[in-house]
NUKOLBA-118064 format. One record per residue (C-alpha): residue in three letters; residue number from 1; z, y, x. Coordinates in pm, 1 decimal, always signed. Layout:
N
<ala, NUM, <Z, Y, X>>
...
//
This chain:
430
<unk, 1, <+17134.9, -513.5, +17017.0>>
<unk, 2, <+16977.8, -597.4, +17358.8>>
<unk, 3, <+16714.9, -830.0, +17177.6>>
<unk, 4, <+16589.5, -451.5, +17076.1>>
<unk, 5, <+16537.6, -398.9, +17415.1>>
<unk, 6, <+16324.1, -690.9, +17520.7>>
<unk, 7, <+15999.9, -578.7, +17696.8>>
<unk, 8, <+16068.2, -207.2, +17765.9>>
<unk, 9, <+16034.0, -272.1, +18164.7>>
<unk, 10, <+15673.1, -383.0, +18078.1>>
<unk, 11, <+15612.6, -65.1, +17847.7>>
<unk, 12, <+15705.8, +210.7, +18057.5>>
<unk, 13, <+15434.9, +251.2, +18344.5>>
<unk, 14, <+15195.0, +311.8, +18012.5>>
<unk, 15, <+15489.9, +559.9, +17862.1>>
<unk, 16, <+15534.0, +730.1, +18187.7>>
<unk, 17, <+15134.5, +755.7, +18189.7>>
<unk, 18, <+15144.4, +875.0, +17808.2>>
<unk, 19, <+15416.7, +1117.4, +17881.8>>
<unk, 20, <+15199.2, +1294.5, +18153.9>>
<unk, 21, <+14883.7, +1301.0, +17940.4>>
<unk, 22, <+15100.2, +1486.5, +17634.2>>
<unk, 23, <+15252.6, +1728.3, +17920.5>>
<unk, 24, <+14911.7, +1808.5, +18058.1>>
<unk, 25, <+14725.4, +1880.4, +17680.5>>
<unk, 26, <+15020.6, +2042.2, +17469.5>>
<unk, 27, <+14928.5, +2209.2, +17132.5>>
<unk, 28, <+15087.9, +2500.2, +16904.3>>
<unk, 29, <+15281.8, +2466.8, +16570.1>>
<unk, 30, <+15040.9, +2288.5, +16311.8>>
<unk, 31, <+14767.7, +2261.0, +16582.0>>
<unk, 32, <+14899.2, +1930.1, +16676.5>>
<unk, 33, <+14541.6, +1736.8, +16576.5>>
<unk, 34, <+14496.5, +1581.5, +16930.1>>
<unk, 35, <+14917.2, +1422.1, +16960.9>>
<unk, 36, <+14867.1, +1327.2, +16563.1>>
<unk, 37, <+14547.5, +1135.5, +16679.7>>
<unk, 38, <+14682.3, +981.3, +16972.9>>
<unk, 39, <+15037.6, +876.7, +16773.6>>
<unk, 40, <+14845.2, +710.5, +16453.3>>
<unk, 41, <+14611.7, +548.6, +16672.4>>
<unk, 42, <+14931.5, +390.6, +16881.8>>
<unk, 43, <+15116.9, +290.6, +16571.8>>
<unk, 44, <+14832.6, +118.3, +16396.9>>
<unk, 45, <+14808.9, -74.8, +16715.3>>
<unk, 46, <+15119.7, -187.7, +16719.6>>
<unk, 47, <+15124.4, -298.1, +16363.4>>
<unk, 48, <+15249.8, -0.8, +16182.8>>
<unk, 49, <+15143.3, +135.8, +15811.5>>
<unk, 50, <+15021.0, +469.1, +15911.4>>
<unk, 51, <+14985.1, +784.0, +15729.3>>
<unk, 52, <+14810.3, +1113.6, +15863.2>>
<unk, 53, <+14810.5, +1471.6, +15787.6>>
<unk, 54, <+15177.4, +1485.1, +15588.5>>
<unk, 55, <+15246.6, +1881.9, +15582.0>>
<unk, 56, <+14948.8, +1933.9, +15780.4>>
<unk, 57, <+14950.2, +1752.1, +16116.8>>
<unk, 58, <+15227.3, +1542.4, +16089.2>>
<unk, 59, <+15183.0, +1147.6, +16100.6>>
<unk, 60, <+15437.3, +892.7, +15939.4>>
<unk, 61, <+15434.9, +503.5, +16024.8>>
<unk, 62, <+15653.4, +237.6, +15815.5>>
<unk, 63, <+15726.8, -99.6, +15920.1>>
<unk, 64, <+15966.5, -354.2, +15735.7>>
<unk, 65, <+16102.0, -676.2, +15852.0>>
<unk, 66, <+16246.7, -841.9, +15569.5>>
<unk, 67, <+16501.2, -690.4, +15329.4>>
<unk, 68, <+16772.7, -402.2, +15469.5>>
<unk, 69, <+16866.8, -125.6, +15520.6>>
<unk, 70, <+16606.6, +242.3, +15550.9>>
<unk, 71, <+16648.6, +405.4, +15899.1>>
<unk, 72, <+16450.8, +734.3, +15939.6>>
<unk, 73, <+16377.7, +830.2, +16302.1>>
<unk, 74, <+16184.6, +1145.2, +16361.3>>
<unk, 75, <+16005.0, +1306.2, +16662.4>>
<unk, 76, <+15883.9, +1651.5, +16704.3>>
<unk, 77, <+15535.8, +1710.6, +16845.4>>
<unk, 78, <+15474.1, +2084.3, +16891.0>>
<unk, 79, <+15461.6, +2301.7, +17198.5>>
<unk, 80, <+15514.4, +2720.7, +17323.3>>
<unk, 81, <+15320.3, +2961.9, +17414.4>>
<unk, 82, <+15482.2, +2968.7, +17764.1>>
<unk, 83, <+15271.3, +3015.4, +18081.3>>
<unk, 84, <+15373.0, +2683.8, +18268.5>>
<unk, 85, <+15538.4, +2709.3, +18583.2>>
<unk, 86, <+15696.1, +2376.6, +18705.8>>
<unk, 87, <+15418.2, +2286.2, +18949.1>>
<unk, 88, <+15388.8, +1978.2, +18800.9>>
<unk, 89, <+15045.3, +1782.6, +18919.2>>
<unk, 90, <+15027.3, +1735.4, +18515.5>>
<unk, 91, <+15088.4, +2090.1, +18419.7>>
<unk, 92, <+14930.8, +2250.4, +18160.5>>
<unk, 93, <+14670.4, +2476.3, +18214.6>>
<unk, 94, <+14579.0, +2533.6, +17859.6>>
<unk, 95, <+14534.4, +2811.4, +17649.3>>
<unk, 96, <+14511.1, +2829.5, +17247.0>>
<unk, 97, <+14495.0, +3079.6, +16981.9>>
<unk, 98, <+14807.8, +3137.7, +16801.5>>
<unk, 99, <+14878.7, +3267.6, +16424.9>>
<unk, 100, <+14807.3, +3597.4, +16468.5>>
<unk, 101, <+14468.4, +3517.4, +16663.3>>
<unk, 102, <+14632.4, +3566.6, +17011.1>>
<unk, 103, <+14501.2, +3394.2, +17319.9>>
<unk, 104, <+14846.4, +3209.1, +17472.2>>
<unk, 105, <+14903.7, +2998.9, +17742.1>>
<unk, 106, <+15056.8, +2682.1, +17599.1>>
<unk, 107, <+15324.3, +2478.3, +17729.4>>
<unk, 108, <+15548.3, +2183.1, +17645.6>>
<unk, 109, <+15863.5, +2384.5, +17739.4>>
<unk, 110, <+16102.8, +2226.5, +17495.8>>
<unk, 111, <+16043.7, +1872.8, +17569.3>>
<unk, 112, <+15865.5, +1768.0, +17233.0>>
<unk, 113, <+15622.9, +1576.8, +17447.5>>
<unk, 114, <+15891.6, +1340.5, +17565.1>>
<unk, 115, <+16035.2, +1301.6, +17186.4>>
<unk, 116, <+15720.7, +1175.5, +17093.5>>
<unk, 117, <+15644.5, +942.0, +17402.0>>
<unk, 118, <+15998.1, +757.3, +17333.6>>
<unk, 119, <+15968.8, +774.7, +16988.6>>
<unk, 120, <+15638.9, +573.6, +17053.8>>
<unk, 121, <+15792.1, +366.8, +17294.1>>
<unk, 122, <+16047.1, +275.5, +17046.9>>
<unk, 123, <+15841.6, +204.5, +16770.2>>
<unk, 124, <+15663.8, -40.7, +17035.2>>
<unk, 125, <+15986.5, -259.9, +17088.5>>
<unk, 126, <+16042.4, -250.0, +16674.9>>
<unk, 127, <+15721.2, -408.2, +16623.3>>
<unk, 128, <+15744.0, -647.6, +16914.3>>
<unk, 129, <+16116.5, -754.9, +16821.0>>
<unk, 130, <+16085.4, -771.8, +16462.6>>
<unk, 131, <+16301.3, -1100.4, +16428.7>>
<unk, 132, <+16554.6, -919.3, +16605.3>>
<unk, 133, <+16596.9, -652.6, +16336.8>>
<unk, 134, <+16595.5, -635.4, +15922.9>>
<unk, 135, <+16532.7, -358.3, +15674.1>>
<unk, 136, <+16268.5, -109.0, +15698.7>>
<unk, 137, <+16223.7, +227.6, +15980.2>>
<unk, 138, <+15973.2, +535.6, +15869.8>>
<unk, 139, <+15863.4, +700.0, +16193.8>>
<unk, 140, <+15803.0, +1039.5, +16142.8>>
<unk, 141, <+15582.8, +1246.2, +16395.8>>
<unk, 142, <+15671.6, +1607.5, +16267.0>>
<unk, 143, <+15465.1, +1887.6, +16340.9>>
<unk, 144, <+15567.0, +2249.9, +16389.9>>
<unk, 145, <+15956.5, +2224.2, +16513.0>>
<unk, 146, <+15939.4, +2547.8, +16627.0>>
<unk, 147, <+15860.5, +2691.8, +16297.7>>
<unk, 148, <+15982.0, +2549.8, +16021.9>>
<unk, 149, <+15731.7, +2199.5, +15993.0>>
<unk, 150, <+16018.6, +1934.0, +15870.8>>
<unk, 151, <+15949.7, +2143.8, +15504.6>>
<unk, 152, <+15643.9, +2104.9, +15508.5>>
<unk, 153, <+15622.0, +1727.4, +15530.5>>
<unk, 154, <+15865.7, +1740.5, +15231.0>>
<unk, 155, <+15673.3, +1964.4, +15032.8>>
<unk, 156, <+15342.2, +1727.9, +15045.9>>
<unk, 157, <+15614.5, +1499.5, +14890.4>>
<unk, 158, <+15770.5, +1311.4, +15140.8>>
<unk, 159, <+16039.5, +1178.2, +14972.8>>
<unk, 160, <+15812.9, +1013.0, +14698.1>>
<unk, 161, <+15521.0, +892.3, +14950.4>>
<unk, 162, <+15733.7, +681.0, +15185.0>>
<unk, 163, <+16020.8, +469.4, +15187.6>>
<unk, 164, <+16383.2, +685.8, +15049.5>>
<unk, 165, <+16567.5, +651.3, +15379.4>>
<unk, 166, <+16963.5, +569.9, +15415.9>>
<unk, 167, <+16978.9, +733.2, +15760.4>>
<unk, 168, <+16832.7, +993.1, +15969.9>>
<unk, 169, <+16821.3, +997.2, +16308.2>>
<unk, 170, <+16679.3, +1217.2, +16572.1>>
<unk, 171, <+16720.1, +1329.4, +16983.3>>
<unk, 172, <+16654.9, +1602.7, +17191.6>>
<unk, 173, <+16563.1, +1594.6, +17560.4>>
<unk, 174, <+16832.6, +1917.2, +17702.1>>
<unk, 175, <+16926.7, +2035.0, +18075.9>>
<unk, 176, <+17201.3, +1796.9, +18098.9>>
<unk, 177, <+17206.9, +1530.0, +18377.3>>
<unk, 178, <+17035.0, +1257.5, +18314.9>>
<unk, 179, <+17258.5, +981.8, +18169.6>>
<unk, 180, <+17422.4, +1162.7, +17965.4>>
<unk, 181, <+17421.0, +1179.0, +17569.1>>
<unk, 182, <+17660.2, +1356.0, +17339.6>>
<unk, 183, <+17648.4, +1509.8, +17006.9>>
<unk, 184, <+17959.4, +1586.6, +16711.3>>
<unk, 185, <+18025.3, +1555.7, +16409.5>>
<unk, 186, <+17982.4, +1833.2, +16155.8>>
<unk, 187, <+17794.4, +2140.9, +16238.1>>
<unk, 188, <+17558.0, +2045.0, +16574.6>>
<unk, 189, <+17321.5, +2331.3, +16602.8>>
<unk, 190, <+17282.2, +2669.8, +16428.6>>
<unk, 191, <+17129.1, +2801.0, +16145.6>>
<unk, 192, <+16825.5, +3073.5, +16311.4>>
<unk, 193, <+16598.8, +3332.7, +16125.0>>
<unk, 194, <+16318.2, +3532.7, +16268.7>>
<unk, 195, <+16296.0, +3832.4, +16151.3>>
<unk, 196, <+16010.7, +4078.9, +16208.1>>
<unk, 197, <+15971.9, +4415.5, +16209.4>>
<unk, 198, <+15749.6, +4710.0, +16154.6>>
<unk, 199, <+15839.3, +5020.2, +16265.6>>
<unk, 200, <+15636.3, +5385.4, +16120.6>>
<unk, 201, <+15625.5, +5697.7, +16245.8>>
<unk, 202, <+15411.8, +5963.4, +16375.2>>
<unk, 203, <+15172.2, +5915.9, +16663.9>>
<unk, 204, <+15039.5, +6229.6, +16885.7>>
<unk, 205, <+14990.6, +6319.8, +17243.0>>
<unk, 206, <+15224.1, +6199.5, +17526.9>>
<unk, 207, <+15207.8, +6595.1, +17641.1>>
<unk, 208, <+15371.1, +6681.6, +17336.5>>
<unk, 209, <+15648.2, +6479.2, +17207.9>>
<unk, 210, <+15810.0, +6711.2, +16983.3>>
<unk, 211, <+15540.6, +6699.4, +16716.9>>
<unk, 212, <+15551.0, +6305.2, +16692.2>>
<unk, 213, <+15840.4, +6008.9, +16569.9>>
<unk, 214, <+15809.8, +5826.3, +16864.3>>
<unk, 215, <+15870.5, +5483.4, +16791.1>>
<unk, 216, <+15883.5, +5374.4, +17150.8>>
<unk, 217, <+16223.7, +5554.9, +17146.7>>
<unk, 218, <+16373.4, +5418.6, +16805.2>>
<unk, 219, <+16233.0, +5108.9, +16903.8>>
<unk, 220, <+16437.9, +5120.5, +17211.1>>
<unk, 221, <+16773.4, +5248.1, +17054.7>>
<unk, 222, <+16764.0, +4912.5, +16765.5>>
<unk, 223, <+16684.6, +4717.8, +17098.9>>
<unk, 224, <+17022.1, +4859.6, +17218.1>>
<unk, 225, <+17224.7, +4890.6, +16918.2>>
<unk, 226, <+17155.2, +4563.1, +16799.5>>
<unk, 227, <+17361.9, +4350.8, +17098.6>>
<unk, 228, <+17654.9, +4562.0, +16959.4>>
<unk, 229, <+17640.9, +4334.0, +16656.2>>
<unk, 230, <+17776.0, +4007.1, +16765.9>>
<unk, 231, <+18029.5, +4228.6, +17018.1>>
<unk, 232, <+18174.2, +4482.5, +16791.3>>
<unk, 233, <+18140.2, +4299.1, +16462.1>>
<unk, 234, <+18133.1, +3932.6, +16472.9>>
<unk, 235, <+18486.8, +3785.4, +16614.8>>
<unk, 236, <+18552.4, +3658.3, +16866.2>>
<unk, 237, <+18624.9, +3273.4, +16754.9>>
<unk, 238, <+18315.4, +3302.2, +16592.2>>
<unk, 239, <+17952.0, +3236.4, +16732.1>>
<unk, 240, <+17659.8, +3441.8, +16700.0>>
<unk, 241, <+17306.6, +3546.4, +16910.8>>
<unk, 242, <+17103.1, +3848.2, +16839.8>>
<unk, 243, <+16782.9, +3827.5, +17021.5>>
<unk, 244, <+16481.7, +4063.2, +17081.8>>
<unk, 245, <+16233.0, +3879.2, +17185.7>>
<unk, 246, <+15926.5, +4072.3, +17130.9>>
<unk, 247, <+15846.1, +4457.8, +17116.6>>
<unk, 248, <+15452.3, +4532.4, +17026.5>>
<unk, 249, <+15407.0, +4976.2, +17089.8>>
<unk, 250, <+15177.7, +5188.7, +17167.6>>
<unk, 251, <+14771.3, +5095.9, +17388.4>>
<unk, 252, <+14787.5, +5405.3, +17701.0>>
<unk, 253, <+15011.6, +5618.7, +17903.3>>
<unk, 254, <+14960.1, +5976.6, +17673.8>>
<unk, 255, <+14945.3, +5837.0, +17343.4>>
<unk, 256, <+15279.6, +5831.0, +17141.7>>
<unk, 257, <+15182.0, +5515.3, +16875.7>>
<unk, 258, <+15236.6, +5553.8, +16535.8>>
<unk, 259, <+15344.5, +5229.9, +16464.0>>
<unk, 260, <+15541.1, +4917.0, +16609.0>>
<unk, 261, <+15665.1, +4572.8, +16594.1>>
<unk, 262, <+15981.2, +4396.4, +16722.8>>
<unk, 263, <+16043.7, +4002.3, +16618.3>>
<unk, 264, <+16428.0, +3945.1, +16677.1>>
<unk, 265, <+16560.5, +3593.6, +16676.3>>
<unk, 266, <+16953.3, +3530.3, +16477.1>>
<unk, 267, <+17172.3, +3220.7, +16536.8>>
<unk, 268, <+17470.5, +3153.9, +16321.3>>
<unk, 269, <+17749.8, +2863.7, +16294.4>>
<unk, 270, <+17844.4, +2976.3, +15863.1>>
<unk, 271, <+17697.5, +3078.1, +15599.4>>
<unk, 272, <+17890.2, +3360.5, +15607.8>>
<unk, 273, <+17863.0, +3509.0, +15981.6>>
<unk, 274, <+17461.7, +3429.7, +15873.8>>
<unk, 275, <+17461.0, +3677.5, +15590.0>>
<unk, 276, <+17679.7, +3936.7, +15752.4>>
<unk, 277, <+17503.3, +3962.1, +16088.3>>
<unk, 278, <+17142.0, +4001.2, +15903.1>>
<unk, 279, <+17268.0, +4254.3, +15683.4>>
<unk, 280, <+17405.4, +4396.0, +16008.9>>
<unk, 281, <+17016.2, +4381.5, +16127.4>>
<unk, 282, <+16894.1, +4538.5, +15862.2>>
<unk, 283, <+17145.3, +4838.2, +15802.3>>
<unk, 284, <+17074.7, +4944.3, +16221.8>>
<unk, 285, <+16705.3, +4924.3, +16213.9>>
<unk, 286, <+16717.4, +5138.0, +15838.5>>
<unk, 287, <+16998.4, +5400.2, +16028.0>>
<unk, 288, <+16776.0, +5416.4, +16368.0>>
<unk, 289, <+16471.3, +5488.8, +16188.7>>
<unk, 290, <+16665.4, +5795.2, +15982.9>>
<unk, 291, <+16810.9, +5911.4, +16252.4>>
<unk, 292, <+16474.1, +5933.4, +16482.7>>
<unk, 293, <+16323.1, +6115.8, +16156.6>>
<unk, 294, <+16067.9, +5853.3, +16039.8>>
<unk, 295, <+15876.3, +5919.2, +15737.9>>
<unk, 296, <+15898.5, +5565.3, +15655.5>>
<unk, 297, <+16150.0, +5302.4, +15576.1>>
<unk, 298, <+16045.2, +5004.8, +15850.8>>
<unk, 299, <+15948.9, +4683.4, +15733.7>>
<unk, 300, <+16191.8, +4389.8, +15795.9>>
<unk, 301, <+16101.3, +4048.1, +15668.1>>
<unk, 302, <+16269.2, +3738.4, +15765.1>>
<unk, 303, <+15966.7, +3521.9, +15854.5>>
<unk, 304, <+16120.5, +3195.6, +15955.9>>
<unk, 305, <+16447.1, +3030.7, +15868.0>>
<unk, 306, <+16662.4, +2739.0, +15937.7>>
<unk, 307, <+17004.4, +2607.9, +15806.2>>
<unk, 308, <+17280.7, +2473.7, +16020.4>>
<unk, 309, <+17234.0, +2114.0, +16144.9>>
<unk, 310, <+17529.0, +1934.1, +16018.1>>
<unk, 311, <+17568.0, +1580.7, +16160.3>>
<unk, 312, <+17759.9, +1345.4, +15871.0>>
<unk, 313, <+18041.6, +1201.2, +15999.0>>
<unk, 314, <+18059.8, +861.7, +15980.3>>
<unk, 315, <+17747.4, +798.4, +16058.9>>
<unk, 316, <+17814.6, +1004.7, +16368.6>>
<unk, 317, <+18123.6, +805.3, +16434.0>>
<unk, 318, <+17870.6, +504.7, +16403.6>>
<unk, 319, <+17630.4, +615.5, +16654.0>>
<unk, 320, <+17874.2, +756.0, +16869.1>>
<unk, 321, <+18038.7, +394.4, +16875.9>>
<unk, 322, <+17730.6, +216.9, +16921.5>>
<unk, 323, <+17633.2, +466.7, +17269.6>>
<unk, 324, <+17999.7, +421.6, +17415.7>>
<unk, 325, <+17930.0, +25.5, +17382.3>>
<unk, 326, <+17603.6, +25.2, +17523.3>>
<unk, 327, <+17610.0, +336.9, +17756.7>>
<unk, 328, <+17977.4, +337.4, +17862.5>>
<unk, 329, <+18221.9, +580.0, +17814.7>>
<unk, 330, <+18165.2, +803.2, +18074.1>>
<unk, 331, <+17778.0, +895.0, +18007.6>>
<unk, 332, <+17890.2, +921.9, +17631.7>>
<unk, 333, <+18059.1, +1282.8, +17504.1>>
<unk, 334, <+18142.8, +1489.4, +17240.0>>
<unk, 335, <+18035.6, +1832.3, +17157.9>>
<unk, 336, <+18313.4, +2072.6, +17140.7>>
<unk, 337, <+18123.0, +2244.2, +16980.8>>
<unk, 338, <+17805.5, +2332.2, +16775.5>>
<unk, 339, <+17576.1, +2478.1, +17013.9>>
<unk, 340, <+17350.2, +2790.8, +16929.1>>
<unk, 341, <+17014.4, +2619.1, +16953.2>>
<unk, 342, <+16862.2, +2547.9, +16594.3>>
<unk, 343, <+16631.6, +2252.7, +16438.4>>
<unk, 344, <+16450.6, +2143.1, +16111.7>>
<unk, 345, <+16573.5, +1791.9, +16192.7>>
<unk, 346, <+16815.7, +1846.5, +15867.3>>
<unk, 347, <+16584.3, +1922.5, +15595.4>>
<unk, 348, <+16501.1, +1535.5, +15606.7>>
<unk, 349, <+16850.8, +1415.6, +15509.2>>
<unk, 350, <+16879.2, +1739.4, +15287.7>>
<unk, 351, <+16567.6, +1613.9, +15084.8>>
<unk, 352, <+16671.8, +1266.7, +15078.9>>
<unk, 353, <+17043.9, +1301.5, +15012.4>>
<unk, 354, <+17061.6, +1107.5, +15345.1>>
<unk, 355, <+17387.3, +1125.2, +15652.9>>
<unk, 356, <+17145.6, +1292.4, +15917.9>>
<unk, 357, <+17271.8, +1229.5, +16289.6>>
<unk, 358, <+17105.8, +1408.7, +16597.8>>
<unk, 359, <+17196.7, +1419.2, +16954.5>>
<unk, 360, <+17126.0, +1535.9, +17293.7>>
<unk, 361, <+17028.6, +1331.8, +17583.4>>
<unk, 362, <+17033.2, +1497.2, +17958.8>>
<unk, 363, <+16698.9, +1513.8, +18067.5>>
<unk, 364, <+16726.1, +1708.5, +18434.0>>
<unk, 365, <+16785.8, +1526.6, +18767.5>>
<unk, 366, <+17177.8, +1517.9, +18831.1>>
<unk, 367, <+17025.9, +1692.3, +19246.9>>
<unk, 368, <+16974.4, +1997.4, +19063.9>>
<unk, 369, <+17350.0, +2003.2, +19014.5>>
<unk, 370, <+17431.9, +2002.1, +19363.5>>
<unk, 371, <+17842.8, +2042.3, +19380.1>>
<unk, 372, <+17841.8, +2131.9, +18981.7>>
<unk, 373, <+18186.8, +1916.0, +18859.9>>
<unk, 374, <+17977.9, +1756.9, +18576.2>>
<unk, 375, <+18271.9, +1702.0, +18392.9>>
<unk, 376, <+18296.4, +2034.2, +18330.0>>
<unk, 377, <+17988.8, +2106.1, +18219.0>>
<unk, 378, <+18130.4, +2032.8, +17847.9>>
<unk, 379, <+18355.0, +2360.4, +17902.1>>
<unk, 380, <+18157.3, +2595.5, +18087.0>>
<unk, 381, <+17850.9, +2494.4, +17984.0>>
<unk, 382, <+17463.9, +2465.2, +18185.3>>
<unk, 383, <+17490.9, +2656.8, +18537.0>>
<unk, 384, <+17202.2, +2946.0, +18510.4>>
<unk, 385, <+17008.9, +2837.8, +18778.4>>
<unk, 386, <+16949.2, +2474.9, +18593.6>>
<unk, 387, <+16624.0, +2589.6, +18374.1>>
<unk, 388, <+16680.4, +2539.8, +17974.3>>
<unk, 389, <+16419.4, +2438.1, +17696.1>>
<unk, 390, <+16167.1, +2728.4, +17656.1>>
<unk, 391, <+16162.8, +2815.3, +17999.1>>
<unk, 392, <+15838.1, +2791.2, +18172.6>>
<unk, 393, <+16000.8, +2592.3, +18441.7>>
<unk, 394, <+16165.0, +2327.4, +18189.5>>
<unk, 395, <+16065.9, +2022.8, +18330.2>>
<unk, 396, <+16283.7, +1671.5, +18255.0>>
<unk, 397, <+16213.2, +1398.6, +18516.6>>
<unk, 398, <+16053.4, +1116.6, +18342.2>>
<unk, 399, <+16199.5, +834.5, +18472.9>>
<unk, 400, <+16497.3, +749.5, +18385.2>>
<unk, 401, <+16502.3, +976.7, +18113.9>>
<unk, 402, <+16214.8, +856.7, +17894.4>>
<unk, 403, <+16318.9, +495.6, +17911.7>>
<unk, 404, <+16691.8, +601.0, +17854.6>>
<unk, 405, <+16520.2, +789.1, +17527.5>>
<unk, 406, <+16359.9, +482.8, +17440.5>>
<unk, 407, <+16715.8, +276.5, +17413.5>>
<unk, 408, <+16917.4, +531.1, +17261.3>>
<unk, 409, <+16702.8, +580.0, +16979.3>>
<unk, 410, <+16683.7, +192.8, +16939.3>>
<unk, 411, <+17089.9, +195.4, +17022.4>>
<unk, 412, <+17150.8, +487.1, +16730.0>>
<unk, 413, <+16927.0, +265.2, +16414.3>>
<unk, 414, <+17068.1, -82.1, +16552.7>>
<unk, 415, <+17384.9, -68.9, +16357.6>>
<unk, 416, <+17186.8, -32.7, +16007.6>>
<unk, 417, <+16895.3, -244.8, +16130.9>>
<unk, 418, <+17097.9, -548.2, +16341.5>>
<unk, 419, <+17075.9, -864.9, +16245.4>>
<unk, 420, <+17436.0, -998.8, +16173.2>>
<unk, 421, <+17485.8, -1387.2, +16100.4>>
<unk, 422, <+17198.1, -1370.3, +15896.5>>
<unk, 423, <+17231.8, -1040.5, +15736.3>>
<unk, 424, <+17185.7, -684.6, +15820.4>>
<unk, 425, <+17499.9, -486.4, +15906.3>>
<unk, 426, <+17509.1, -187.6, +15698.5>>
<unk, 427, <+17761.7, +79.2, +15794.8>>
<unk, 428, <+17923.3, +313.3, +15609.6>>
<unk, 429, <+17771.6, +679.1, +15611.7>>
<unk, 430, <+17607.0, +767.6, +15236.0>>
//
């Protein structure tokens, strides 16, 4: 496995540099045209069969080296529209218009930049090591994480354009220490919807109140009602989020609006808990707007919508075995359990009836964590004042963590892709 590794000390001043340049120009969901350019241009360099503008943005790169196994690994390249406050000397300053022809600040706040800078960096050491490794790797550069863009690479027919793979692999940069790597088998990471709403009523004069619907109000009381959801009728031993992460009402001071909009974000572990907290959603915005007199049913339309990311399991157990060899068992843990955070990642293995493993790999400086026992972190989870993906102060220190990204990608495909007395090993996991 460590002939995988050979020449990453010489690649990582450039990575480091890359990683900075990505930080400082990030780009929204299926605006991605500048990464996509700077990704295919890397990958033909190194060697790699390159294909551009899959599902829109998205860039794919194959390279074989000799017969084997088919190991997907996948990268997301998409950033927020989060004002950016880390202070960085490479922060972004950029701004961008978004879907609904907003003006946003933009901001890698989720760490997509570094996915795609180790993802690079291992596709580098693949092409560079090829006698070290058999079988075939498609490199997927996904745009659009954030909403939705792993289905639409595999509706511009994905799984007939490019090699069928037997594996799919993918990482996420998170506010652990850096070091640290863990993931579990089974469910990983939630299923989410967005759902948006429009809200109608009756707009009039703030002087007179009583001849209006004011929406500000029922807009206010679904805010409210809707945390009651996961506390008086989801149990307790099961895990949900209800979110409101958006409320659009009303232009001045006096003026009651006649309309409104609220875009509320649902994680869920099941199936089940997914259907009966939406319908939960639903039924309190409908009974809010009755009861506030609205002329109107609102509009509620479920605009975005993942499934849970289920990690097979022995692949897992494969991966997991090949981080506690190379890592050591105390940088190397297991979930307990799926946490509420949702991806797209699965929709690859979905499409190709592949075992789909993704982890998480601590991206934050283990300082930040002063006195923190960070074996405890596994039980009571990130302390608040560590700053999580999507925050504008999200900010992973490159070094170690982008060369650390680097290996355990490379440490996670080795088992199907190592060279064994003169064969590839191919574990079990289909």
């Amino acid at each position: 496995m460590t002939a995988l590794f050979a020449g990453l000390d010489d690649q990582l001043p450039a990575l480091h540099e890359l990683y900075r340049d990505l930080h400082a120009h990030p780009e929204l969901s299926f605006q991605e045209v500048r990464t996509a350019r700077i990704v295919a241009s890397r990958l033909r360099e190194q060697g790699w069969a390159v294909t551009e503008g899959v599902g829109g943005t998205g860039v794919v790169g194959v390279l074989g080296s000799g017969d084997g196994p088919v190991a997907l690994l996948r990268a997301d390249m998409d950033a927020l529209p989060v004002l950016e406050e880390t202070g960085l000397p490479y922060a972004s300053t950029r701004t961008a218009v978004d879907a609904d022809g907003n003006e946003v600040p933009v901001m890698h706040a989720c760490g997509h930049d570094m996915h795609v800078t180790c993802l690079l960096g291992a596709t580098a050491l693949l092409a560079r090591n090829r006698d070290a490794w058999r079988g075939t790797v498609v490199a997927v550069f996904q745009p659009a994480e954030e909403v939705g863009g792993a289905a639409a690479m595999i509706e511009d027919g994905f799984a007939e354009r490019f090699p069928r793979a037997e594996v799919c692999l993918g990482q996420h940069v998170s506010p652990a220490p850096v070091g640290a790597v863990g993931t579990r088998s089974g469910p990983m990471m939630a299923a989410s919807d967005t759902v948006r709403v429009r809200l109608f009523g009756r707009g009039g004069h703030g002087s007179r109140p009583e001849t209006t619907v004011d929406l500000v109000v029922l807009a206010a009381a679904i805010v409210t009602r809707l945390q009651t959801v996961v506390a008086r009728e989801v149990g307790a031993d099961r895990q949900a989020v209800v979110t409101v992460g958006s409320i659009h009402a009303g232009t001045k001071a006096n003026i009651i609006p006649s309309t409104a909009e609220l875009q509320i974000s649902v994680r869920s572990q099941t199936t089940a808990i997914r259907e009966q907290v939406l319908a939960a959603v639903r039924r309190i915005i409908r009974g809010e707007a009755i009861a506030s007199g609205a002329d109107r049913d609102p509009e509620v339309t479920i605009t975005e919508g993942f499934p849970v990311t289920v990690n097979e399991p022995a692949a897992t157990g494969t991966v997991l075995g090949a981080f506690t060899e190379t890592f050591g068992e105390e940088l190397v843990f297991t979930l307990p359990q799926a946490i509420t955070g949702s991806e797209d990642f699965g929709a690859f293995g979905a499409a190709l009836d592949a075992p789909s493993v993704y982890w998480l790999f601590g991206g934050i400086d283990h300082a930040a964590f002063g006195d923190v026992d960070r074996k405890a972190l596994l039980e009571n989870g990130i302390p608040p004042h560590i700053p999580s993906n999507h925050s504008a102060l999200f900010a992973p220190v490159p070094d170690p963590a982008i060369g650390l990204g680097v290996r355990y990608l490379l440490t996670a495909a080795a088992p199907w892709l190592t060279v064994q007395q003169g064969h590839p090993s191919v574990p079990g996991g289909n």
